[in-house]
N, C-alpha and C positions, 0 to 999 in steps of 0.2 A: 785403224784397226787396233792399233794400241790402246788406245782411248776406251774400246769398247772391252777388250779385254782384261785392262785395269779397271773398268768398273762391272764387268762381271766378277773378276776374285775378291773385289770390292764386295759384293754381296753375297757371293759363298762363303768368305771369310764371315761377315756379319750373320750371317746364316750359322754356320757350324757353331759361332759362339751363342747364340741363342739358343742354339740344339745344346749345346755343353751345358749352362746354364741350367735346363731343364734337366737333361739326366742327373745334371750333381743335385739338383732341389729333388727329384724324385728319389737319389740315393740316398741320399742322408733322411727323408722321409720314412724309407722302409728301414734302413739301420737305428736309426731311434726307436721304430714302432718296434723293431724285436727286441732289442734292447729292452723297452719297458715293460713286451709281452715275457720277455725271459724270466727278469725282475719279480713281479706280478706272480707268474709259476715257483720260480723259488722260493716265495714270500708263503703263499696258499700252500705249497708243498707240506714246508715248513712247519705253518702250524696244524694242518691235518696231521702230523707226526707226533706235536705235544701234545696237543689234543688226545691221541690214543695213549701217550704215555699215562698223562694222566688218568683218564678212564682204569688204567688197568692197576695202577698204584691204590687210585678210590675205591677198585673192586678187590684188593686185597686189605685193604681196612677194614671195607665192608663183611669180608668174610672175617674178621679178624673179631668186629664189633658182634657178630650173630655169635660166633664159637664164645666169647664171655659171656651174653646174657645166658646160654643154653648152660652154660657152667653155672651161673647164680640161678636159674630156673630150677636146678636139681640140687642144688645146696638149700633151696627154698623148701621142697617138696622132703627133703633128707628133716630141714629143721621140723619142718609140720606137724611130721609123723612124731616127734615129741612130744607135742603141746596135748597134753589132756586134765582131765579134773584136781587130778593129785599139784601138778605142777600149776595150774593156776591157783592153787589152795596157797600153794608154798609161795607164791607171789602177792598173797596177800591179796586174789579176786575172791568176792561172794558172787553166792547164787542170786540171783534175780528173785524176788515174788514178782509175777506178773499179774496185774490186774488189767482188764482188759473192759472195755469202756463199752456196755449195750442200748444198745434203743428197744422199747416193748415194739411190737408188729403194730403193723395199722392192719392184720386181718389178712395180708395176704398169703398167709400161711395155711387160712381156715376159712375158704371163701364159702364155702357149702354152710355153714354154722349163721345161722340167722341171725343173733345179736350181732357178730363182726359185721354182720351184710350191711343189716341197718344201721350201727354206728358210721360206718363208713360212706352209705349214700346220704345220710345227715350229715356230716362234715365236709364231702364232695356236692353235695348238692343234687343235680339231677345226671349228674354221670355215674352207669352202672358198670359197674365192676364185670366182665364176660369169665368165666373159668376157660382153658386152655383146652381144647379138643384133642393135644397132641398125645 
């Protein structure tokens, strides 16, 4: 009877270490996995925070950069209204003569006018020129 019951605590013993075995491999399993799920949140936390900082530092430049150009927009509009003939005189600009570069019509000006018609179906060939209905 002894026999048998040293070798049943014989394999309760082997037993429960096997069992032990497993719960510490299963704990140390979930304690690492929070461990690096905690990690991982801290990390993500983190830069979703600088992330907005920045954003809101970039949208105070941002407004910072609009209010100068709107300042040089109205100092532009302020100098403009200066500039006229007198003060380009004093600057030493002339006037322009403009000449301006023409071509004679080919007729389309005067398509009822019989010499245009016929200059013009002599030079097109046998394409008639239609007046506009509109």
């Amino acid at each position: 009877m002894k026999q048998i019951s040293s070798k049943l605590n014989i394999y309760v013993r082997d037993a429960n270490i096997i069992n032990n075995d497993i719960e510490r491999i299963t704990f140390r399993f979930i304690f690492w996995s929070f461990g690096i799920l905690a990690f991982l949140y801290v990390f993500l936390l983190g830069n979703m925070v600088s992330n907005i900082v920045q954003r809101r530092n970039l949208e105070v430049d941002a407004r910072a950069l609009g209010n100068e150009v709107r300042n040089l927009e109205l100092t532009y509009l302020s100098m403009s209204d200066n500039v006229d003939l007198t003060l380009s005189y004093s600057l030493g600009f002339k006037e322009a003569k403009t000449i301006f570069a023409t071509r004679k019509s080919l007729g389309y000006g005067s398509i009822n006018k019989t010499p245009h018609f016929k200059s013009l179906s002599e030079s097109f060939g046998n394409i008639k020129m239609l007046q506009n209905d509109i």
